[in-house]
N, C-alpha and C positions, 0 to 999 in steps of 0.2 A: 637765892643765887646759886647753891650747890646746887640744885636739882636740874638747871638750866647746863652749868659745868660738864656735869654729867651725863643729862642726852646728848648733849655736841659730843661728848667723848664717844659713847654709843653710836652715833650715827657715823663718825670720821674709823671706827672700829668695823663697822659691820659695810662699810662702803665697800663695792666686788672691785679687786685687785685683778685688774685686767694689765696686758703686756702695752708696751708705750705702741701707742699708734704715730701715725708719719700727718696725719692730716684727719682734721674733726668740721663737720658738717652738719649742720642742724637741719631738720625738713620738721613740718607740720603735719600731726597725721591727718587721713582721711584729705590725702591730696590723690588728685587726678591723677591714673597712670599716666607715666611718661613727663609727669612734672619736674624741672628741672630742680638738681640740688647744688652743684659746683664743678668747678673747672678743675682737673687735677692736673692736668700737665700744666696750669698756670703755676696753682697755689701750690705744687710741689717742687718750681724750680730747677725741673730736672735740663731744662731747654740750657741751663748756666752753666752745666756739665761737657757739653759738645759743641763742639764748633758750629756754627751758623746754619750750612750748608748740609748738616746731618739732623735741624733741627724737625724735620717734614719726614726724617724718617721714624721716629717714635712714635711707637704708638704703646695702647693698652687694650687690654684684654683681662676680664674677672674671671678668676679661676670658679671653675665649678665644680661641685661634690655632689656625688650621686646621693638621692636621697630624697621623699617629699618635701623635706622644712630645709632645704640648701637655702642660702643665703640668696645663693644666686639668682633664685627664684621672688626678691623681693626687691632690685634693685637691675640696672643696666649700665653698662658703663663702654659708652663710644670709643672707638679706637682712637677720636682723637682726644680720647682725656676725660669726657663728659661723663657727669653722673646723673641719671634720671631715676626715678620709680618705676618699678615694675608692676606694682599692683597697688592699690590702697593699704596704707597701713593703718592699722590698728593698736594703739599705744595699750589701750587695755588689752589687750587678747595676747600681745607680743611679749609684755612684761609685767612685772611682780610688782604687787602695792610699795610705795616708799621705798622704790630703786632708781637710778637714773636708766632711760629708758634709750639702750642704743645698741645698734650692730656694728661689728667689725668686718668690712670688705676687702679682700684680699685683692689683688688686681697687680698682674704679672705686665712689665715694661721692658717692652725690645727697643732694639734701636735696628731696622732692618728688618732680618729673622735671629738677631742677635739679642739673648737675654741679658735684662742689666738687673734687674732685683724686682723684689717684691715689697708694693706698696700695702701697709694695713690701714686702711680707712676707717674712723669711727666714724658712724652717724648717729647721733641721736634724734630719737623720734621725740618731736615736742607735743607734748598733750595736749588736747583742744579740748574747751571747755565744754561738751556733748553730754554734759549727765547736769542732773540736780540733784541736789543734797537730798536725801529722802529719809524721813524718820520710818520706824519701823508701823508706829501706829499713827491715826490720823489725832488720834482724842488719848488722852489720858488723864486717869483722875488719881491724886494723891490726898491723901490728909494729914492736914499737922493738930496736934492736943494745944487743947486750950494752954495744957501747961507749960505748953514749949516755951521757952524765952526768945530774946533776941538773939540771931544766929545760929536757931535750930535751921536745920535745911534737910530736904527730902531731895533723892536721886529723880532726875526723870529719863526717859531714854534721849540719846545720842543720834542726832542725821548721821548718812553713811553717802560720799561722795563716791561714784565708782571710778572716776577721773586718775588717773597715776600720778600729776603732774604737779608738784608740788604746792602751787599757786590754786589751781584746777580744782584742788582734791582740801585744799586749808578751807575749812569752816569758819565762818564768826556766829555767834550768837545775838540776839537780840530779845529783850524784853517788852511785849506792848499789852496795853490795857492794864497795865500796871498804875491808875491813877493816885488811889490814895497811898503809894509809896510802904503801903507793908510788904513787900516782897523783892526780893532780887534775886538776878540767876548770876551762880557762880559757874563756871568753865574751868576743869582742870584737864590738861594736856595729857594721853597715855605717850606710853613709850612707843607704841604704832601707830600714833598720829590723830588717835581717835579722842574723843574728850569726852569727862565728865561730867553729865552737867546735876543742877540740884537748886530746886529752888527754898532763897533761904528768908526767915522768916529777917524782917528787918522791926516789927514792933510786936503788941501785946495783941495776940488775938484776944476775941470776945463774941465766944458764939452766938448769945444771947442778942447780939446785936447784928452778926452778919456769921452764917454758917456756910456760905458760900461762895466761892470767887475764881473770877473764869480770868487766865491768862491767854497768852499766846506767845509763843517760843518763834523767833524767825530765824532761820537757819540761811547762811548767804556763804555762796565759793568768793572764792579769789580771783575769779576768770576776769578776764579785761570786760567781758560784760556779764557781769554777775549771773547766779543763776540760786532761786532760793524756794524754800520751800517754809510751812507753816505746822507747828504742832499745839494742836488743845491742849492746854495742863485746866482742869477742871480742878479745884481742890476745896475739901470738905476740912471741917476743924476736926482733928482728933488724933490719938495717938497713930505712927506710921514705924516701918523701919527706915533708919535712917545712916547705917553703917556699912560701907562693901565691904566683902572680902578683900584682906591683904595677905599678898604672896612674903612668905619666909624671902626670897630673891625675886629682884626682878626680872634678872637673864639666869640663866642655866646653861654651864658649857660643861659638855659628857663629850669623854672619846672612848669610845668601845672595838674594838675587833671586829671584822668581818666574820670571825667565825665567832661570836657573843650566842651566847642561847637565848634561843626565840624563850624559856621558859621562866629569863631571870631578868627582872624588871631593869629596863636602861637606864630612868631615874624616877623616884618618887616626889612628887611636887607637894609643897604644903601651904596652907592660906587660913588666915585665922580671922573671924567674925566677931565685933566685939557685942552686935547685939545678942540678943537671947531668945531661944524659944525655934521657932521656925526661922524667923526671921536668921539667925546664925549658923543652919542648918548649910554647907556649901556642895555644890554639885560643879565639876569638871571637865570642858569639853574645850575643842580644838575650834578656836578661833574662824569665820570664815576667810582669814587670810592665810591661813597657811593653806600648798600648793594641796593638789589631787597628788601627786606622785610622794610626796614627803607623808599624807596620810595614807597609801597604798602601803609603805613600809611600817608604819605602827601603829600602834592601837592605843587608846589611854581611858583608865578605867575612872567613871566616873565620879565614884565614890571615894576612892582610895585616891588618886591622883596619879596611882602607878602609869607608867610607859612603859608599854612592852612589842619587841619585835612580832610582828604577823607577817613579814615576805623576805627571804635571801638577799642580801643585798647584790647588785650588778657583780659579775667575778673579773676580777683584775683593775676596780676601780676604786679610786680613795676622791672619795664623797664628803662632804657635808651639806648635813638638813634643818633648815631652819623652821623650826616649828610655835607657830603661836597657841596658846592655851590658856582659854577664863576660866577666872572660879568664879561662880555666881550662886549666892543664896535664896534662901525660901523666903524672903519679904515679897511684901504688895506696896509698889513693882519693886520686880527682884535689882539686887545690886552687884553690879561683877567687876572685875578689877582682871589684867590679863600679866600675863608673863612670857618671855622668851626663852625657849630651849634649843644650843647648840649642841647636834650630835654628828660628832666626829667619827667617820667611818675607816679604820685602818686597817689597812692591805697585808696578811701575810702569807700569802697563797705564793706560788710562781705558774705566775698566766702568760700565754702566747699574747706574743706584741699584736696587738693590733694596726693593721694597713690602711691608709685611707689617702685615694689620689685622686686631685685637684688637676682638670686640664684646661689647658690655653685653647684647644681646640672644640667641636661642636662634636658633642659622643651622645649615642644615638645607640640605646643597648648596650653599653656595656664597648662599642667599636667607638673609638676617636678615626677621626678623618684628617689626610694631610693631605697637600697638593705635592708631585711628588716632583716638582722644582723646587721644596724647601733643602736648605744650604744645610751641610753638615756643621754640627755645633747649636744647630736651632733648637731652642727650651719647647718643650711638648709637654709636663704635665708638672706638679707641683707632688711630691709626697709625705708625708708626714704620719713619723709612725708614733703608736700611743703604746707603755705599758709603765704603770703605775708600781709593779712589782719596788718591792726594796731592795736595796745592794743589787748583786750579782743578778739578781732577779730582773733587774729593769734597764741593765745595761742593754742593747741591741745594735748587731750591725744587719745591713740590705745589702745585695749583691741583684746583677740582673747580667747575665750571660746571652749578650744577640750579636751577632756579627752586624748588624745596621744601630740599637741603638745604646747609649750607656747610661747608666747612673751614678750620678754623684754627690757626695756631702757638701749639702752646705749651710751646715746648722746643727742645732742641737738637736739629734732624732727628727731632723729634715734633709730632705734630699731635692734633685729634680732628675728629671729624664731627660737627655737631648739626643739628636740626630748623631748618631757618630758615622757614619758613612752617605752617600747621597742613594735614595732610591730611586730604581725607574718602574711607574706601572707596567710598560709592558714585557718585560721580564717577570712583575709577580708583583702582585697588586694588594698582597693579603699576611698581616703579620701575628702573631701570637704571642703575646709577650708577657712574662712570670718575674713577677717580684718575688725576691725569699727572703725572709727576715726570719731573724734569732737570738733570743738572746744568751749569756752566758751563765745561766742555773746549770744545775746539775741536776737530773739530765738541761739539757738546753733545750726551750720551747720554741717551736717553728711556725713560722706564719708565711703564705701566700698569697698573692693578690693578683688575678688571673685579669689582664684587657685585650682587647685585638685594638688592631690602627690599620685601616684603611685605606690604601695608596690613592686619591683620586688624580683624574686624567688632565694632564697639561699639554695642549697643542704645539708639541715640541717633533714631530716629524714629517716633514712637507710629504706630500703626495708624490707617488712615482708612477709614469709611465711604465708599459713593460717591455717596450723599447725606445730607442729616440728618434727613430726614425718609420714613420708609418706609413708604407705605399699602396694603392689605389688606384685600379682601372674601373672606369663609369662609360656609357656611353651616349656620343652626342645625339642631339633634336629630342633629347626625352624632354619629359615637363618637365614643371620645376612640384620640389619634394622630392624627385627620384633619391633613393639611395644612395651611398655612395661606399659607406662602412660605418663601422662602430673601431672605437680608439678607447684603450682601457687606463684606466691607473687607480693605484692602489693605498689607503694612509691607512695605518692601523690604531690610528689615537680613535679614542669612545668617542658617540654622541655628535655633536655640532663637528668636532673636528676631524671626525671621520666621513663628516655628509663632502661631497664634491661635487661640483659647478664648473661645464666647459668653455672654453668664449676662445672666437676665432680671436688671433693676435696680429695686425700690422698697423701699416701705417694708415693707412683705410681698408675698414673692412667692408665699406661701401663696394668697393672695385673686387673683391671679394664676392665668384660665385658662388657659394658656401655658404652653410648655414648649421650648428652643431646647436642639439639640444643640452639639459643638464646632464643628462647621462651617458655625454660621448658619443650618440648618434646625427655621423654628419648626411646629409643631402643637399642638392640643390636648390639654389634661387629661383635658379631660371632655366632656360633651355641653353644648353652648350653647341658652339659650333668648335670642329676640329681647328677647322681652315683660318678659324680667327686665331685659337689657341689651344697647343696641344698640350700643353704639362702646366700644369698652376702648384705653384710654390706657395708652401703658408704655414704658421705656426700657431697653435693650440696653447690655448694655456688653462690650467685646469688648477683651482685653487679649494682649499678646506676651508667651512665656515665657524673655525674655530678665533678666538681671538687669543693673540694675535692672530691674522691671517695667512696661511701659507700656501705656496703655490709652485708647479713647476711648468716647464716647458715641450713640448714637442715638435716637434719637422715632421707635416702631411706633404706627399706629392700626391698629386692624382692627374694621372695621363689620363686622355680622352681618345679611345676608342672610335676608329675613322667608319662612319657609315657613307655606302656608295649615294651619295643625294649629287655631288656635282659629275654633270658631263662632261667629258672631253672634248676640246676644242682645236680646231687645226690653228696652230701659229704659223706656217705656212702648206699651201696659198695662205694668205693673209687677206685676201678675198676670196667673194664666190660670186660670179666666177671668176677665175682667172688665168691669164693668156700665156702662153710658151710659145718661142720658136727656137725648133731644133733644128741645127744643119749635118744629116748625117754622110758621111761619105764613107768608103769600105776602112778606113785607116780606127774609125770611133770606134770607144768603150760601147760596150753595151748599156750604161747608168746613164739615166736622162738627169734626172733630177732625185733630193730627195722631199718627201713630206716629212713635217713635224706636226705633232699634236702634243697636248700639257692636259692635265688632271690635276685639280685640285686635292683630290682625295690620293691616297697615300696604298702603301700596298696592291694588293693582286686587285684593287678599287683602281689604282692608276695603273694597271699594267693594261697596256692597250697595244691593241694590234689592229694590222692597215689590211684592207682590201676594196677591189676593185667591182664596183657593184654595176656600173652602166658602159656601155660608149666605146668598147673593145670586142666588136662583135669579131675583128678578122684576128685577137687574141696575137697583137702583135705585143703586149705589154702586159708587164708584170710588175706586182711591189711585193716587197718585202715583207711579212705582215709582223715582222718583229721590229726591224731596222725602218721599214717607211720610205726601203731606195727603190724607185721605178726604174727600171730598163726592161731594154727589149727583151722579150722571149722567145723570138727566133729572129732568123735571116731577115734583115730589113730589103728590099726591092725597090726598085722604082717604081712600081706600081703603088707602093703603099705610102707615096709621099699625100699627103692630103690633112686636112681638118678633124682633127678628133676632139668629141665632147666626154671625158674621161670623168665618170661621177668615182668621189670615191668615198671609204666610210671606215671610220676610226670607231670602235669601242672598245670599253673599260674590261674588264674582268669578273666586275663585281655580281653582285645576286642583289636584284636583277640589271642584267646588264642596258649600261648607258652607252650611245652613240654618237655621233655626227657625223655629218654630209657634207662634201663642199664638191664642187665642177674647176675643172685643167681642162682650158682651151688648148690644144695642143696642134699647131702649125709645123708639120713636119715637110721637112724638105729634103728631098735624096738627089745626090751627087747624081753626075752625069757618068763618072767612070763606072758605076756600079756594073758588073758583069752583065753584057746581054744575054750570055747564055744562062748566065740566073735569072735575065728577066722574061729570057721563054719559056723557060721553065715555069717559070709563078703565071705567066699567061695562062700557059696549055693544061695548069692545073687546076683547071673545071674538068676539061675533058679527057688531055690523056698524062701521064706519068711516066716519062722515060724509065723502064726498066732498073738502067745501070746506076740513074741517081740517086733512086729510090735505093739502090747496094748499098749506096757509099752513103747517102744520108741519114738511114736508119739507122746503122752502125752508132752514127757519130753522135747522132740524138742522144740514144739511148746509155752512150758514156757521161753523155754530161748529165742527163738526168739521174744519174744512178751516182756523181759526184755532188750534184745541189740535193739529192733526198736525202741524203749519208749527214753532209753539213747540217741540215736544217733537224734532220733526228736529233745529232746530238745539241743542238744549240735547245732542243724542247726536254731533252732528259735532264742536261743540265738544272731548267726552269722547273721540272716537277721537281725537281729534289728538294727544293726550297719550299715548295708548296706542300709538297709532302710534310715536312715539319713542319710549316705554319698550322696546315690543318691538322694537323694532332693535335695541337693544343687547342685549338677551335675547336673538336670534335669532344674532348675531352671536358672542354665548356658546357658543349649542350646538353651531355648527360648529368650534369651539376643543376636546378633551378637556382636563377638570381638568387629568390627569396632568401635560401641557405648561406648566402656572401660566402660561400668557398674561396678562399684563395687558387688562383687559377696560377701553377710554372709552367713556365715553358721548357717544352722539350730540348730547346736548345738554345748557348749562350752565343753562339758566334754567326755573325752576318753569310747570309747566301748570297752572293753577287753573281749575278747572270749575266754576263756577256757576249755578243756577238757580234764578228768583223765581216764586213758583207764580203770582202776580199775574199774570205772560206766559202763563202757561197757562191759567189758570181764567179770568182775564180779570175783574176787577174784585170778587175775594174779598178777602173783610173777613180772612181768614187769610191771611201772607204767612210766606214763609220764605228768607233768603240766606244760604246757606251753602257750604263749599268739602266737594264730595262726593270727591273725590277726593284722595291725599297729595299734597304737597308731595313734589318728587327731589329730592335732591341732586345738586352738580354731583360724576361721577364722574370728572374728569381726574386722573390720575396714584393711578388706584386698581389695585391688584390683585388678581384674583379665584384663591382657593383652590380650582380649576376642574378636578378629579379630576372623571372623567366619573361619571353618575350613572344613575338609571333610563332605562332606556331609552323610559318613557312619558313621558316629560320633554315638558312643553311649550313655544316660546320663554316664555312667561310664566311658565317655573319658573325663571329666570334674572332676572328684572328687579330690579336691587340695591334697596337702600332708599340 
């Protein structure tokens, strides 16, 4: 019953004193990556902390620590709580024989981008029963003497489970072929879980009658489905050894200095043999369950029992090593017995604290990454500094000096990192950031811990035009595709949210002759007519394919550029032909009538003028060829009353010039008063010419003609001056090609109106006309011309905008 007392004591003694965790999960090892283990934001009840409506914002994120064996690397944990595996686990590989086998998961909880604490998760890894019991040999043969009694007993070897898991790793024994009942196997328990076993004589051997006898040893785990293995005990009659070595103790607790001399034994172990001969002879070596790293630090001499340092221990750290160690004697088979040695490693050095930081975010080299719409106050990385030093030695405080982020205490030689101001990428995308740590020795030892953070890109600036308003001359009857400009804008966000996509904007972009690629290049549907429509109004809208999506707006005009395609047409006559009757008597104006014609096209396209092409061979009649007023051009006669078939002809201006034709019957009829001696005069002028009227007519001619040349010069000086500055900027056109989309200004903002009152010409007609023969320009500042070269018989007046 003591012996029992006292392993429970032992085992509740040497159990690892780990910190209280918040939440314990069990998983099976040698599960599927990604296998689920527990809900943490159930089982951790953090949801009974905040109100409803903020319960969708928590989430979680496992701090991660640089390093091949991080934790982080053997588990995952969803941001909505979730715990999975990361990889298969391994209960043997991960932990030490007769330990409970588990990790501690650290796992940071915002509510937002706002930190609330830190979760420590334990998981323990449950052992699977994947091993079988294995004795060391298949066969073994022992002998007992005849003169052994009842309750002699011979050691044999021990199965070895490699299983960790309590259940997994528990042996039972078993005895078979044990018929005639001289023999049993006893099991005694070690302090490492391992058993003695020994087969004991239960009656009176008698060689003479049986010198040999074959057992078998069945060795079975504890696993839910067993798993067992078989050992031959072959045993011969005759004397054997049958005593192990026992340990002076069965634990050994030593605490030595870090600075201990490697040359002076740490402790001497001792183990007494009560047989004799060989058989009591003991040799000393280190269990296979003590770790690799605990034998990298000492050495233990086999004969002597001594332990002696062979490596420096780690500087600035207070350690303990548990070390397992058999004594085993010279019998056939040998007998060994094991003991436990705790060696305490104490720190008197003053060593720099060491740094070590855990981040919420994904660090990739040594750089953590943030989006750089995280809220000032936001948790970014966990720290926790380590120094073992005694007293003043192991005191530490951390500082971190940035204008964007801080550190703060919140724990015993922990800290975190947060956002202390809000960052923008495109201001500066790229941080450096120094932890310094110290503690209070004399001198004081400094530690550093050098990371960068990474601003990444947030679609947080819409796109801009590089103005709001984009104008456009194109010109009509082209195909469709023609040109018409390119229209710019600019977002400086990276990647997706700096890519931008044009798209016409109305109510239908159907009615919309426009068509804009992704890259702001508009052109035509279709073929444009002036005459239908001169100016098309419409908005552009140009969005980033960032998400969110952003987008801004533009105002395109594009005037259409008038080409000479429609003729002029007379609106009166309003037929062709069509009749007049004029009754002249000496008292009439010289103005019969006027013509009108209309143009569809616009500009020096509609500037049209009248002349008289047939039907006025005796050149009694004249028009106007600005105004379109017919009167007579001399002295009307009685002779000259009669029928005239008067063709006349209107054209444009344009290149090349358009026409029309229409016929004035004209039925003139002359007064009876009219002077006879005018009318012998106009007779006798086939053959003879009075002298004295020829005086007095040439005179008079020659005043008026010399008052209608003077008017009509300037009514045409007037009319270049305006053409004059249309064609500059036309002329100024042609030497641009289209292709280039030069913006084409006009030389001039203000309208040239041309007018002419036939009054100044005719001089005192009862018929008057003031009108503007010429368009009105517009002003073309900040216009741009769709200016693909064109014919090469191109005139500067095939350029002149509307």
């Amino acid at each position: 019953m003591g012996r029992f007392l006292l392993f429970g004591f032992l085992i509740l003694f040497f159990l690892p004193n780990y910190s209280a965790s918040n939440l314990i999960y069990h998983v099976k090892e040698e599960k599927a990556i990604g296998s689920y283990i527990g809900n943490i934001a159930a089982d951790s009840h953090l949801s009974d902390r905040v109100v409803p409506e903020h319960v969708p914002l928590i989430t979680f994120s496992q701090l991660q620590r640089r390093g091949s064996n991080s934790i982080s690397q053997l588990f995952n944990v969803s941001s909505n709580g979730k715990l999975f595996t990361a990889q298969a686990l391994d209960a043997e590989t991960l932990c030490i024989y007769n330990k409970e086998c588990f990790r501690i998961v650290k796992v940071a909880v915002r509510k937002a981008k706002k930190f609330m604490k830190i979760l420590k998760i334990k998981v323990i890894i449950q052992d699977i029963n994947d091993h079988v019991p294995q004795f060391p040999v298949k066969q073994v043969n022992i002998q007992f003497s005849e003169r052994d009694g009842k309750g002699s007993k011979i050691s044999v070897p021990n199965a070895i489970d490699k299983d960790v898991g309590i259940l997994n790793s528990q042996i039972t024994y078993q005895l078979r072929n044990n018929n005639n009942r001289l023999f049993s196997l006893s099991v005694f328990k070690r302090i490492d879980g391992r058993a003695n076993l020994a087969i004991i004589l239960e009656g009176k051997l008698n060689r003479e009658e049986k010198d040999t006898y074959t057992l078998q040893i069945v060795a079975k785990d504890g696993g839910s489905l067993p798993m067992q293995s078989v050992l031959n005990v072959q045993i011969a009659v005759n004397d054997v050894n049958d005593n192990p070595p026992v340990f002076s103790h069965q634990m050994y607790n030593v605490s030595i200095k870090n600075t201990h001399q490697m040359s002076l034994p740490v402790v001497v172990l001792a183990a007494k043999d009560l047989d004799a001969g060989e058989n009591s002879k003991i040799l000393y070596h280190f269990s296979p369950k003590t770790s690799d790293e605990a034998k990298s630090h000492f050495e233990l001499n086999k004969t002597t029992g001594e332990i002696l340092l062979q490596k420096i221990f780690p500087v600035g750290q207070k350690v303990v090593y548990k070390l397992f160690v058999d004594a085993t004697d010279g019998g056939e088979p040998p007998l060994s017995s094991t003991a436990i040695v705790l060696v305490n490693v104490m720190n008197q050095q003053n060593n720099a604290p060491n740094i070590e930081v855990d981040f919420v975010f994904t660090l990739t080299e040594n750089v953590a990454s943030i989006s750089e719409d995280i809220e000032a106050g936001s948790f970014l990385a966990y720290v926790m500094v380590t120094d073992n030093d005694m007293g003043l030695n192991g005191e530490v405080s951390c500082e971190l000096q940035h204008d964007k982020f801080q550190l703060l205490n919140f724990g015993f030689k922990e800290y975190k990192v947060i956002v202390k101001n809000s960052v923008d990428r495109e201001k500066e995308d790229h941080y450096d950031i120094v932890i310094k740590c110290s503690d209070r020795g004399s001198p004081p030892l400094r530690a550093e811990n050098r990371f960068s953070i990474r601003v990444t890109d947030v679609n947080d600036v819409k796109p801009q035009f590089t103005k709001d308003t984009f104008k456009f001359l194109t010109y009509e009857n082209e195909k469709s595709n023609f040109p018409v400009g390119f229209i710019n804008a600019t977002d400086p966000d990276l990647e997706l949210g700096g890519q931008l996509t044009y798209f016409l904007q109305g109510t239908d972009t159907n009615d919309i002759p426009f068509q804009i690629t992704n890259y702001g290049f508009i052109s035509t549907k279709s073929s444009l007519d002036r005459e239908q429509q001169e100016v098309y109004k419409f908005k552009v809208f140009v969005k980033d394919n960032g998400t969110p999506s952003l987008n801004s707006t533009a105002n395109i005009i594009v005037k259409v550029v008038d080409e000479n395609d429609n003729a002029p047409y007379f609106t009166f006559p309003s037929v062709d032909p069509f009749s007049l009757d004029f009754y002249y008597h000496p008292q009439s104006k010289n103005d019969l009538t006027v013509l009108k014609a209309s143009d569809r096209d616009n500009q020096e396209n509609a500037f049209l003028k009248y002349e008289i092409i047939g039907g006025n061979d005796k050149h009694l009649f004249t028009v106007n060829p600005y105004t379109g007023v017919l009167s007579f051009s001399r002295t009307v006669y009685q002779n000259d009353a009669g029928t005239y078939d008067l063709k006349f002809m209107v054209k444009d201006s344009g290149m090349p010039s358009l026409s029309a034709a229409t016929t004035l019957t004209l039925s003139l009829s002359v007064s009876n008063t009219t002077s006879p001696m005018l009318a012998a005069v106009h007779q006798q002028s086939d053959s003879l010419i009075d002298v004295t009227w020829v005086v007095i007519i040439v005179p008079v001619a020659v005043v008026l003609s010399v008052v209608i040349v003077i008017s009509v010069t300037l009514c045409v000086i007037r009319t270049r001056n305006q053409n004059r500055a249309l064609q500059h900027t036309a002329i100024s056109a042609s030497k641009h090609p289209r292709n280039e989309m030069r913006q084409l200004i006009s030389q001039s903002n203000n309208t040239v109106p041309v007018s002419c009152n036939p009054d100044d010409i005719m001089g005192g007609s009862s018929l008057s006309m003031h009108g503007q023969l010429y368009p009105v320009d517009e002003s073309r500042n900040e216009w741009k011309s769709s200016s693909l070269s064109r014919w090469s018989q191109r005139t500067p007046q095939d350029f002149v905008h509307s």
